[in-house]
Backbone as JSON Lines, residues from 0, in Angstrom:
{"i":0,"aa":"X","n":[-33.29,-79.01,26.55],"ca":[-33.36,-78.69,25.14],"c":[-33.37,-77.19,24.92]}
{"i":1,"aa":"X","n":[-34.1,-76.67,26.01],"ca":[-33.91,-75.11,25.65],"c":[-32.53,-74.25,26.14]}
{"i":2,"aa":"X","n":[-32.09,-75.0,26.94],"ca":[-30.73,-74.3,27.28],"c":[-30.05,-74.66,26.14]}
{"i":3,"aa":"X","n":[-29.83,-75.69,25.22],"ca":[-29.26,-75.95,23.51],"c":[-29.48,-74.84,22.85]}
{"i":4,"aa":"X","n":[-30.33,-74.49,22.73],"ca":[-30.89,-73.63,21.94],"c":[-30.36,-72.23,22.38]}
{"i":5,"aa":"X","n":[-30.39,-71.97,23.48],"ca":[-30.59,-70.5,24.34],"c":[-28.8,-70.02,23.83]}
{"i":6,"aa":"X","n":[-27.5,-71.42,24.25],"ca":[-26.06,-71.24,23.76],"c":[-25.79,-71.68,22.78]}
{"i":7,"aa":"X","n":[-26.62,-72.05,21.4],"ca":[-26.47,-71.78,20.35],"c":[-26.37,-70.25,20.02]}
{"i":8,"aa":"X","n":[-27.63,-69.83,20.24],"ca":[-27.92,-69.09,20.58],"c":[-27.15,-67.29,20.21]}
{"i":9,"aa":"X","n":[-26.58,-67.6,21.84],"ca":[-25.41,-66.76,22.4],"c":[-23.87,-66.79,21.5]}
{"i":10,"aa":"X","n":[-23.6,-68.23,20.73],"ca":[-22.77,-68.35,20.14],"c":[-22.92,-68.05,19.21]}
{"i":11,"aa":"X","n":[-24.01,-68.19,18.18],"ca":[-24.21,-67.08,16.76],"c":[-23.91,-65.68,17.2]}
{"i":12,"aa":"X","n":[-24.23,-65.49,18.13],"ca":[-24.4,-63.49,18.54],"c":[-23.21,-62.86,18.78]}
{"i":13,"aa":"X","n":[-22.21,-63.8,19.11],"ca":[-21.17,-63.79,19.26],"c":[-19.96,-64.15,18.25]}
{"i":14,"aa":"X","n":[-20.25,-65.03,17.31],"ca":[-18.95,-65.3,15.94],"c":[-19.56,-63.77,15.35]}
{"i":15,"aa":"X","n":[-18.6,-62.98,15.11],"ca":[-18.78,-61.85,13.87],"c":[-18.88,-62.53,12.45]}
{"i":16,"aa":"X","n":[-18.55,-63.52,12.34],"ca":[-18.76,-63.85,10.05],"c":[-20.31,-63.79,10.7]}
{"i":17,"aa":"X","n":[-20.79,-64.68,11.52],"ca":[-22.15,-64.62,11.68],"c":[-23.11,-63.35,11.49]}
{"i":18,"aa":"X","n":[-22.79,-62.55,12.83],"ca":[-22.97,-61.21,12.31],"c":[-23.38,-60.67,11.81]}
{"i":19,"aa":"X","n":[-21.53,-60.58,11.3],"ca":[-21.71,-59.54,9.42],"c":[-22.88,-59.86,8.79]}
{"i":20,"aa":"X","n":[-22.88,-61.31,8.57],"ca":[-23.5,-62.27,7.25],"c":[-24.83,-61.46,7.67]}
{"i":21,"aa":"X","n":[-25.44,-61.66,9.07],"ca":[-27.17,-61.14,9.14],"c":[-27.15,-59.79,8.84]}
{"i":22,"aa":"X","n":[-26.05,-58.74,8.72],"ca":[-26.11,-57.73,9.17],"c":[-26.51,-57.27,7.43]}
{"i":23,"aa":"X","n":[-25.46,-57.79,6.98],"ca":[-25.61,-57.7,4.97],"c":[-27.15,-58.25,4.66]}
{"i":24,"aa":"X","n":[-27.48,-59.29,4.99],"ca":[-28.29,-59.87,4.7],"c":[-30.06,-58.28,5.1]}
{"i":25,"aa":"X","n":[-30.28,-57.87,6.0],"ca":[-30.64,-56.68,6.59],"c":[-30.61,-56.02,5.81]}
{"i":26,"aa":"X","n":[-29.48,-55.35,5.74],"ca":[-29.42,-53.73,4.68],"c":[-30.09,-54.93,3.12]}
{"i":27,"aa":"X","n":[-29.75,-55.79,2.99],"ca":[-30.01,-55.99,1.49],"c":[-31.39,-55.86,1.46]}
{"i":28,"aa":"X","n":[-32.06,-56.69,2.44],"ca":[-33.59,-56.57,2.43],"c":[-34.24,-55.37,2.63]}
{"i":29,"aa":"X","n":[-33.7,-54.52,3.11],"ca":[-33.93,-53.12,2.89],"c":[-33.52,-52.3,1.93]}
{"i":30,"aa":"X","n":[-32.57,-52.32,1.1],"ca":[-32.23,-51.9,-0.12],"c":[-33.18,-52.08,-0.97]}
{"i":31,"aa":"X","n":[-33.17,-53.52,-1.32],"ca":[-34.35,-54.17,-2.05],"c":[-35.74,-53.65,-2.34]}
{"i":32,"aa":"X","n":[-36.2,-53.49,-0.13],"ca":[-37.55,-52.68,0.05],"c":[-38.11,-51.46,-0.5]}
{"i":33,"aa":"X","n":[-36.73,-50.43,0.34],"ca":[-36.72,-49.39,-0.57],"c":[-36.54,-49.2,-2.24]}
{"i":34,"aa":"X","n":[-36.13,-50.04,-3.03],"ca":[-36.03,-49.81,-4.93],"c":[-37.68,-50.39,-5.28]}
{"i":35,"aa":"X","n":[-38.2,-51.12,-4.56],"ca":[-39.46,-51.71,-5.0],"c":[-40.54,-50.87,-4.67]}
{"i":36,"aa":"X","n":[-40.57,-49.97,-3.33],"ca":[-41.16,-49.47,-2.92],"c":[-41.18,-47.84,-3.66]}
{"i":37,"aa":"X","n":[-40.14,-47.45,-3.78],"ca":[-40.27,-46.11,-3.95],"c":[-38.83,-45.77,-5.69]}
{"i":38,"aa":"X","n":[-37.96,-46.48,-5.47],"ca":[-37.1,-45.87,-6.7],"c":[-37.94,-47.03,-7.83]}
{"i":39,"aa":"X","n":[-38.03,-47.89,-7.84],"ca":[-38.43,-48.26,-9.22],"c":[-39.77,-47.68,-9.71]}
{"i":40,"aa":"X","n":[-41.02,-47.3,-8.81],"ca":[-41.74,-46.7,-8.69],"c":[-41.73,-45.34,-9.49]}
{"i":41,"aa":"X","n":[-40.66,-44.67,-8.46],"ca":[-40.56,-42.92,-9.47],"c":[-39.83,-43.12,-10.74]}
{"i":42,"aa":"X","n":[-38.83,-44.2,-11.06],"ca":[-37.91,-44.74,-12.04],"c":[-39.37,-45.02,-13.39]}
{"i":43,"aa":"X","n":[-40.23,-45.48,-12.52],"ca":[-41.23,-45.8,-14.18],"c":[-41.89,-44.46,-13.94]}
{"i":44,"aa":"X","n":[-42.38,-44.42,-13.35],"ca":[-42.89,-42.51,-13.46],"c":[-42.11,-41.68,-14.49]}
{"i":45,"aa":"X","n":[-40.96,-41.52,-14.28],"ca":[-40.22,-40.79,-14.89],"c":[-39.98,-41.26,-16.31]}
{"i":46,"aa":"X","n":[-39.99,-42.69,-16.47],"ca":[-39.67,-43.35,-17.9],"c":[-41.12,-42.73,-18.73]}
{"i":47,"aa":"X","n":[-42.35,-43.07,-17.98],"ca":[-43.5,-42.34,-18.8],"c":[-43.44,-40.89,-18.84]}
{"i":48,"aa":"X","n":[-43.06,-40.11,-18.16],"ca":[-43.15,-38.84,-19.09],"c":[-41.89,-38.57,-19.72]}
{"i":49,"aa":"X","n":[-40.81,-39.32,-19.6],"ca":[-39.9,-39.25,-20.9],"c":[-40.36,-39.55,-22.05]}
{"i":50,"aa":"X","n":[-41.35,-40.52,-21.89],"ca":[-41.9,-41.45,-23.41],"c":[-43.1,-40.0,-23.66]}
{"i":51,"aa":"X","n":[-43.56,-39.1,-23.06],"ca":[-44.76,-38.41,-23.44],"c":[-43.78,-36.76,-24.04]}
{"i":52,"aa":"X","n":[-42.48,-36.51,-23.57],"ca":[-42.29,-35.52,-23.59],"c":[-41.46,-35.82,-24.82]}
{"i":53,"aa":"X","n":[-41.16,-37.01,-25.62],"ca":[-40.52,-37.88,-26.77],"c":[-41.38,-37.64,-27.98]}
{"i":54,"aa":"X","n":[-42.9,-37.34,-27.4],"ca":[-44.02,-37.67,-28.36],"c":[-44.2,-36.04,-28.86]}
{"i":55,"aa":"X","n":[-44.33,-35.25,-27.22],"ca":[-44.04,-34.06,-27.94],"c":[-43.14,-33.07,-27.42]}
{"i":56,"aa":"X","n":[-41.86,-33.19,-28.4],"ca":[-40.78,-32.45,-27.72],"c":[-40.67,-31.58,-27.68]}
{"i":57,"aa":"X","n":[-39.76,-30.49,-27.13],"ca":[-39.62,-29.31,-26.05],"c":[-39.44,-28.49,-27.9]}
{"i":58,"aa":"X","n":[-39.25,-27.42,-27.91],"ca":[-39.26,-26.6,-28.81],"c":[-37.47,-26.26,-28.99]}
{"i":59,"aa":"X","n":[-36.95,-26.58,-28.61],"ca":[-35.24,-26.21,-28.49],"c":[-34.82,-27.82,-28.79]}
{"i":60,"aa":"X","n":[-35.55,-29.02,-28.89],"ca":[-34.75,-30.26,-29.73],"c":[-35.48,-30.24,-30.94]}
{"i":61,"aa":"X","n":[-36.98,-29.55,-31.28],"ca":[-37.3,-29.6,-32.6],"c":[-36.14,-28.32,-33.41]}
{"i":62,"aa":"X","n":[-35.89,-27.56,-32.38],"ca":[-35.28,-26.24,-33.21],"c":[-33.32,-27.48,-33.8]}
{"i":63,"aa":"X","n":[-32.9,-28.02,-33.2],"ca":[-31.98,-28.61,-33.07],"c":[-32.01,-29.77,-34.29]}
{"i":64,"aa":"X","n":[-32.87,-30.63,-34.25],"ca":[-33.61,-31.32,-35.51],"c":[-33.61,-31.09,-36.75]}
{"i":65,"aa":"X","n":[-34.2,-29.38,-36.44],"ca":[-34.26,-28.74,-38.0],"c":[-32.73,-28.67,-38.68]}
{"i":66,"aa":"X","n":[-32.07,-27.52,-37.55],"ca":[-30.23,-27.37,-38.28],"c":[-29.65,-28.89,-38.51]}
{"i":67,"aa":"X","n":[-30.15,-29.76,-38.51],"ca":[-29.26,-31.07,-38.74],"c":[-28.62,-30.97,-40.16]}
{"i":68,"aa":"X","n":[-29.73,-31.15,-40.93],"ca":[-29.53,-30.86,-42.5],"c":[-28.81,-29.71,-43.05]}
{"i":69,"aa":"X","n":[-28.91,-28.93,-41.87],"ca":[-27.7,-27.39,-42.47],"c":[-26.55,-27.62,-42.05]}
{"i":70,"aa":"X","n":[-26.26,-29.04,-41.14],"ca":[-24.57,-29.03,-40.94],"c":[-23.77,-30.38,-41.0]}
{"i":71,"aa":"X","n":[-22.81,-30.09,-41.12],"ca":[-21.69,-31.29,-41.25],"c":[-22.08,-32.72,-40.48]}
{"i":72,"aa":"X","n":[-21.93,-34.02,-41.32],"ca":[-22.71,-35.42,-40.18],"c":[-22.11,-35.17,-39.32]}
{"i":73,"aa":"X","n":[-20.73,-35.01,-39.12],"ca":[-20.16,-35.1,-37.55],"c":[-20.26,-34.38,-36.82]}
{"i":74,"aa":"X","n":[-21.15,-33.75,-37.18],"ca":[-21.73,-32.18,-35.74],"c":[-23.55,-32.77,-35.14]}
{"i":75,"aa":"X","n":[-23.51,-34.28,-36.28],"ca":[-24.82,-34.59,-35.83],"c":[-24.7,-35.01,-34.53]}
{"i":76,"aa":"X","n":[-24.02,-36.08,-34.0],"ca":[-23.69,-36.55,-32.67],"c":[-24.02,-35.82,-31.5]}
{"i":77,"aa":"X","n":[-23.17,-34.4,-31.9],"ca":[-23.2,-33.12,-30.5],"c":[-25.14,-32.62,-30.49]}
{"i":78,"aa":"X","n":[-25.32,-32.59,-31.8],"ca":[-27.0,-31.77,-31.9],"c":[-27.93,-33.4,-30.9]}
{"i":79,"aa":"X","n":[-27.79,-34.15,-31.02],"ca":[-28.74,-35.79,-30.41],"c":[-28.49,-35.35,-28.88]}
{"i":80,"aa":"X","n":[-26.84,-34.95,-28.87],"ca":[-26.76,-35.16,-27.48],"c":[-27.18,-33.96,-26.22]}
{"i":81,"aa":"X","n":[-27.36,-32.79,-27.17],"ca":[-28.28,-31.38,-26.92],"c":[-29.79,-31.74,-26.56]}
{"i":82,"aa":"X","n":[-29.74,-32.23,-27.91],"ca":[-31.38,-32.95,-28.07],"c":[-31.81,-33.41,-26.73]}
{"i":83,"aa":"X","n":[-31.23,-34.55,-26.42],"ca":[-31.43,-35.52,-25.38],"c":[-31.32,-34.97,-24.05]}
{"i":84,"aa":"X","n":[-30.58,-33.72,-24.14],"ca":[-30.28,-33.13,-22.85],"c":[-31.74,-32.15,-22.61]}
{"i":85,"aa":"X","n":[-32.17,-31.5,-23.62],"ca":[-33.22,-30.88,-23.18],"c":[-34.42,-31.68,-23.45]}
{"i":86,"aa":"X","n":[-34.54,-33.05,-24.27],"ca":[-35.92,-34.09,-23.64],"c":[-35.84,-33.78,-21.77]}
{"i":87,"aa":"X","n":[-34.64,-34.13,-21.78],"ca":[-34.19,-34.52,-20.19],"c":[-34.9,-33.26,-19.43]}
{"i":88,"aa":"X","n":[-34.68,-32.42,-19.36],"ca":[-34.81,-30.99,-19.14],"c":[-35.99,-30.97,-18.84]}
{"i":89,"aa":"X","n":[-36.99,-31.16,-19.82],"ca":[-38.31,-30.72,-20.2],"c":[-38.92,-31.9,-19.43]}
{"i":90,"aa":"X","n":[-38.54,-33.21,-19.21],"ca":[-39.21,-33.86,-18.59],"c":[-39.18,-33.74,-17.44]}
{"i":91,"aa":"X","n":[-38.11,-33.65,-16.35],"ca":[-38.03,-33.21,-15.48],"c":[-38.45,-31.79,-14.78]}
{"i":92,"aa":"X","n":[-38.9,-30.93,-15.64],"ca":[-39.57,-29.91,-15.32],"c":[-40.84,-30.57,-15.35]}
{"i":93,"aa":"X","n":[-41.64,-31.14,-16.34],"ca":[-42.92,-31.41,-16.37],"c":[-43.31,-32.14,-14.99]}
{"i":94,"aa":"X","n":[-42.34,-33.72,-14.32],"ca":[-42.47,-33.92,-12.97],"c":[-42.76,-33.38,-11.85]}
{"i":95,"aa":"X","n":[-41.49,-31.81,-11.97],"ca":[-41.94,-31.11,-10.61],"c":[-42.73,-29.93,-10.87]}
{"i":96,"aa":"X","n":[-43.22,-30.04,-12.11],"ca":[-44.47,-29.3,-11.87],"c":[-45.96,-30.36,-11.81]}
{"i":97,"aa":"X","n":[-45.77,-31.32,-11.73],"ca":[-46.73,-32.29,-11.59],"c":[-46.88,-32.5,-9.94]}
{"i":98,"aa":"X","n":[-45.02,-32.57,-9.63],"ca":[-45.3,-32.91,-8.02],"c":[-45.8,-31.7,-7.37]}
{"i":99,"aa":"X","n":[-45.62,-30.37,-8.15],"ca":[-45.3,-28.84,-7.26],"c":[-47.28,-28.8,-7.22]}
{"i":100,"aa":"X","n":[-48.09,-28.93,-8.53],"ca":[-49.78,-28.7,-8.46],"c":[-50.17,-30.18,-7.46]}
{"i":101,"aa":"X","n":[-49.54,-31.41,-7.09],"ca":[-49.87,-32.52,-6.28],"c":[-49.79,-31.94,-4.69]}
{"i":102,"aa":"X","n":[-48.53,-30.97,-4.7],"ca":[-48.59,-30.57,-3.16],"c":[-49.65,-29.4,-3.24]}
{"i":103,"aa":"X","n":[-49.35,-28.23,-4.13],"ca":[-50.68,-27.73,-3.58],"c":[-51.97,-28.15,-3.34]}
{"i":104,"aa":"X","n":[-52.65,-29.39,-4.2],"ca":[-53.43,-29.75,-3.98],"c":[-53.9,-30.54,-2.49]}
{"i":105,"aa":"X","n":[-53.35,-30.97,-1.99],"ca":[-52.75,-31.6,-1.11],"c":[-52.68,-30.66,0.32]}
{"i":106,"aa":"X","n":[-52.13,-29.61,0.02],"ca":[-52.33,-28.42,0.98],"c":[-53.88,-27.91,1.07]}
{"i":107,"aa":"X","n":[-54.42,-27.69,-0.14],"ca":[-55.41,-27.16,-0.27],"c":[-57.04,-28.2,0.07]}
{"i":108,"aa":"X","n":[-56.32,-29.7,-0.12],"ca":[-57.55,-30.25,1.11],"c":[-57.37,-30.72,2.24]}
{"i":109,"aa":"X","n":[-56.52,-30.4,2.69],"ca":[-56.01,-29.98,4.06],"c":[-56.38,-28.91,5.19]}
{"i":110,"aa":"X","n":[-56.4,-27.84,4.02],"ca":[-56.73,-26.8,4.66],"c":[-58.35,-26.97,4.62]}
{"i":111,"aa":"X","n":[-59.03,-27.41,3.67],"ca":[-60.64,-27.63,3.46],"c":[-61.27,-28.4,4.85]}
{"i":112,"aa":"X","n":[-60.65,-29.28,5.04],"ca":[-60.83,-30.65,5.88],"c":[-60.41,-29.69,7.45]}
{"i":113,"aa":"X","n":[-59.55,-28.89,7.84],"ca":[-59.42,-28.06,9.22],"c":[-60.95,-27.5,9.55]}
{"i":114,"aa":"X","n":[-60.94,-27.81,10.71],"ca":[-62.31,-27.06,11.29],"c":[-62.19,-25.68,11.17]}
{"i":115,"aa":"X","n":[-62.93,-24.71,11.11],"ca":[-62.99,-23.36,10.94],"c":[-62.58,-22.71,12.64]}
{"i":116,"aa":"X","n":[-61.78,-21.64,12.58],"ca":[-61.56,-21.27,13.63],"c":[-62.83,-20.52,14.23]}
{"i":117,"aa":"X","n":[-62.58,-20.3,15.6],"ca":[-63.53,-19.68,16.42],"c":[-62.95,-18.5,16.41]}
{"i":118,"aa":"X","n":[-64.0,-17.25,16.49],"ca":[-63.4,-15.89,16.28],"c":[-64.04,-15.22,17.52]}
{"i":119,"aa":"X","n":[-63.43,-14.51,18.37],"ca":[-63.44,-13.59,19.04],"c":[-65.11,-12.54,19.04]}
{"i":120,"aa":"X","n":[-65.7,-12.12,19.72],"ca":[-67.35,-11.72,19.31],"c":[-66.34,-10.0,19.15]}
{"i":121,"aa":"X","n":[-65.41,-9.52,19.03],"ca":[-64.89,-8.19,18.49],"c":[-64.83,-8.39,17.11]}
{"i":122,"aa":"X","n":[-64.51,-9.8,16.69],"ca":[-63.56,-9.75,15.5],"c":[-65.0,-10.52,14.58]}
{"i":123,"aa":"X","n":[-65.91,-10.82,15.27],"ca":[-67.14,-11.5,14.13],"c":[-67.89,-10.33,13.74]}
{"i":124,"aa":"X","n":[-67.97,-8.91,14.97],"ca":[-68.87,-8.35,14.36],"c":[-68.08,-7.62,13.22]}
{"i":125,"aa":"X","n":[-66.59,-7.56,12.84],"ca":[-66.25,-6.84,11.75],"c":[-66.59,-7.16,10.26]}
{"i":126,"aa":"X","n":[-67.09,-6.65,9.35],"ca":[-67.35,-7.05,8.38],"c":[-66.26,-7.29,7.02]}
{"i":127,"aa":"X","n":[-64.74,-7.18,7.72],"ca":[-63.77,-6.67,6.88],"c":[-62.83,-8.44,7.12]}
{"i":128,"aa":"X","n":[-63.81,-9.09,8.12],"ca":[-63.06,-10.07,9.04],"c":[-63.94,-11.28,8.04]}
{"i":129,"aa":"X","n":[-63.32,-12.05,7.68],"ca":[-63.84,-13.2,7.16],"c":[-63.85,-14.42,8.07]}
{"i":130,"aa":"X","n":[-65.14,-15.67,8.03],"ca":[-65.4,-16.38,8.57],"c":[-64.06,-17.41,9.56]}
{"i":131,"aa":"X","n":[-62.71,-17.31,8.88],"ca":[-61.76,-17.87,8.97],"c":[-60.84,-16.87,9.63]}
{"i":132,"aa":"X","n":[-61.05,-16.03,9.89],"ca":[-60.33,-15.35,11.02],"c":[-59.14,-14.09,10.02]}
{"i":133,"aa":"X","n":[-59.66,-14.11,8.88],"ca":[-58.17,-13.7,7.88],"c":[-59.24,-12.03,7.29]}
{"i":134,"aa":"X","n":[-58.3,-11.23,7.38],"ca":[-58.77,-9.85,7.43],"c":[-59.28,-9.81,5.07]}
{"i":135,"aa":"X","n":[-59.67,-9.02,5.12],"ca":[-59.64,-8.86,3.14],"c":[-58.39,-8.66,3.02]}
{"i":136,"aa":"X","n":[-57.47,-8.07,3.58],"ca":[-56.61,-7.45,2.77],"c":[-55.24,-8.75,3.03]}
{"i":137,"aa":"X","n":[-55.35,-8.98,3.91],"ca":[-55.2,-10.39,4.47],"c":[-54.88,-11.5,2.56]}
{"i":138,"aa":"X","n":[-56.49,-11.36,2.78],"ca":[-56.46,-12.95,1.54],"c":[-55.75,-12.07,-0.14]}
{"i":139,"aa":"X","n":[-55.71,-11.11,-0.27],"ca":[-55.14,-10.26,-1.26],"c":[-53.41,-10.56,-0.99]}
{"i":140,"aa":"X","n":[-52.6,-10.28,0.12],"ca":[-51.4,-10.76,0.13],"c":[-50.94,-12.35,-0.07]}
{"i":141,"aa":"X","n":[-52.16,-13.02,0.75],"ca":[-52.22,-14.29,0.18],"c":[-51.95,-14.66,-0.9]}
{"i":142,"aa":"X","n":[-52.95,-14.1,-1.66],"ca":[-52.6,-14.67,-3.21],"c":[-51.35,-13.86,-3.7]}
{"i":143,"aa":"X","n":[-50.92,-12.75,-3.44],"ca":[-50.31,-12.08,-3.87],"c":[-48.42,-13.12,-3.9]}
{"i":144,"aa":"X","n":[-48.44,-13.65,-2.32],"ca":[-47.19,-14.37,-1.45],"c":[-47.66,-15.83,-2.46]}
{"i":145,"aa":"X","n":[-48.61,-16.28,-2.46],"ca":[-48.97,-17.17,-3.2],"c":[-48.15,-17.49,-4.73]}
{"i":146,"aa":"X","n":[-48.69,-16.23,-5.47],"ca":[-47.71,-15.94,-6.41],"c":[-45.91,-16.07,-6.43]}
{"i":147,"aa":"X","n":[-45.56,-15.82,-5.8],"ca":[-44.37,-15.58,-5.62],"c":[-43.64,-16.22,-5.1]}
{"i":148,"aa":"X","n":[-44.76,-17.48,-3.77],"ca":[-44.05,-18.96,-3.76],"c":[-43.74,-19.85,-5.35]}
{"i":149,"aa":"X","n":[-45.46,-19.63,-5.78],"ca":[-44.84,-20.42,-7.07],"c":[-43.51,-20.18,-7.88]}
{"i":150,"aa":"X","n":[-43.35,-18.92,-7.97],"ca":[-42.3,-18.5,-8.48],"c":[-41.12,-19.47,-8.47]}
{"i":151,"aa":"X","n":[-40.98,-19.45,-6.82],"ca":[-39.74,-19.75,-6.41],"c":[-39.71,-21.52,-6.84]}
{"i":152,"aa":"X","n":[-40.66,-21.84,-6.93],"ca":[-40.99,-23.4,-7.01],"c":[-40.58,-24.04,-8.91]}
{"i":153,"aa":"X","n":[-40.41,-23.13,-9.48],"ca":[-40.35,-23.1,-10.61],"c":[-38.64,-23.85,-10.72]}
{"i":154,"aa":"X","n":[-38.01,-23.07,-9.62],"ca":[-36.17,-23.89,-10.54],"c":[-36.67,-25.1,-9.17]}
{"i":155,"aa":"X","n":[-35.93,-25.81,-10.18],"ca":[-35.99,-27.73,-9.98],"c":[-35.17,-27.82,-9.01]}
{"i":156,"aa":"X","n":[-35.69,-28.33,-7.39],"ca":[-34.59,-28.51,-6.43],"c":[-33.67,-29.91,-6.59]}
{"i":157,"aa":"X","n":[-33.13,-29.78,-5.84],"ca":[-32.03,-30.91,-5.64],"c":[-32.42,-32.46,-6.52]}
{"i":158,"aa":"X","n":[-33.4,-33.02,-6.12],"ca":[-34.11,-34.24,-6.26],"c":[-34.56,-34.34,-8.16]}
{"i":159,"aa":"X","n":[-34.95,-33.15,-8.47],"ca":[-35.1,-33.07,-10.09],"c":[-33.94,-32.9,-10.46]}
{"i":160,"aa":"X","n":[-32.88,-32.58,-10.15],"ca":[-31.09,-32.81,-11.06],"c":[-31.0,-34.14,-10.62]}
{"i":161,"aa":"X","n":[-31.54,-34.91,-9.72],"ca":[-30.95,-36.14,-9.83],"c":[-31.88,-36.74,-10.33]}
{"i":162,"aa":"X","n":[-33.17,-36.92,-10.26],"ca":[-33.86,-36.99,-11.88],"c":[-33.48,-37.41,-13.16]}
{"i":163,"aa":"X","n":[-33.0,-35.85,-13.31],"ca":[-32.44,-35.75,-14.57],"c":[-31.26,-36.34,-14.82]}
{"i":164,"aa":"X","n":[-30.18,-36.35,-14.1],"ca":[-28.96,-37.51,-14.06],"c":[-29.46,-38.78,-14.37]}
{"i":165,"aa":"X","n":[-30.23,-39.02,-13.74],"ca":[-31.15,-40.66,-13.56],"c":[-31.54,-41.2,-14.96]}
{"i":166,"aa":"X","n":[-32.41,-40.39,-15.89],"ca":[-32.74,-39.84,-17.03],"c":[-32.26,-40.19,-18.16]}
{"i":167,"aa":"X","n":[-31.05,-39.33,-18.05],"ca":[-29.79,-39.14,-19.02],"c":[-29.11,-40.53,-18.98]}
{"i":168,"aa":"X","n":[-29.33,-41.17,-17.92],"ca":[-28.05,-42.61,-18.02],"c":[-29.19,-43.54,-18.85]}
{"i":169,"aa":"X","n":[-30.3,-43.38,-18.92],"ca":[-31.31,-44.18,-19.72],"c":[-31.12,-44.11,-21.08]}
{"i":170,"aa":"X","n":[-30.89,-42.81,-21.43],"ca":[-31.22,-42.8,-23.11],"c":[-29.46,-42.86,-23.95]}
């Protein structure tokens, strides 16, 4: 009975429709995994702060709002679709600055939670030397480089334009 089984077996592993069929069947259950797990997930994420940034909108679709009444109906269409482009905008900024203070935070009990380094008996008796091994002038560039990461964190990488694509096919 088990040799039945064993060249059944061998003969599924072997027809390709068979195969294919498990092979589709696979990616689907993983497709699936992944939209349940993580895109429908950020997909409602993103629908709620569309609905919050709707409630209070960016200052360039109220400015857009106002000229309605100063121009021709058929220029209304183009002003909605401005409109809608900077809801889009504004929400998607609000995200990655939600995700950008989630990673620092994130860094920052990380770094809390590291054991404190051991310092050298040259470098403890300095008084210029802080418990963590980092000089004063040290934690001054810190914040200083600190600054200036955020900076850079400010334009929306790759993942917030597709966001915002994502976004835009909603409304």
């Amino acid at each position: 009975m088990n040799d039945n089984k064993l060249i059944e077996m061998l003969h599924a592993m072997q027809d390709r429709e068979t195969l294919q069929r498990d092979l589709q069947e696979i990616a689907a259950t993983a497709q699936d995994a992944l939209h349940k797990k993580y895109i429908s997930r950020l997909h409602n994420a993103l629908l709620d702060q569309a609905a919050r940034t709707r409630k209070n909108p960016p200052k360039e679709a109220r400015l857009l709002e106002a000229c309605k009444p100063f121009l021709p109906a058929e220029k209304h269409a183009a002003l909605d679709h401005a409109s809608r482009l900077f809801h889009a905008l504004d929400t998607c900024k609000q995200v990655h600055s939600h995700l950008a203070a989630q990673s620092v935070r994130t860094m920052e009990a990380a770094e809390a939670a590291a054991p404190p380094r051991g310092l050298p008996a040259s470098l403890a008796a300095d008084p210029s030397v802080h418990r963590d091994g980092i000089y004063d002038i040290d934690s001054q560039c810190a914040r200083i480089h600190g600054s200036h990461a955020a900076m850079r964190t400010e334009q929306p990488p790759m993942a917030m334009l597709m966001l915002m694509f994502m976004l835009m096919a909603e409304m």
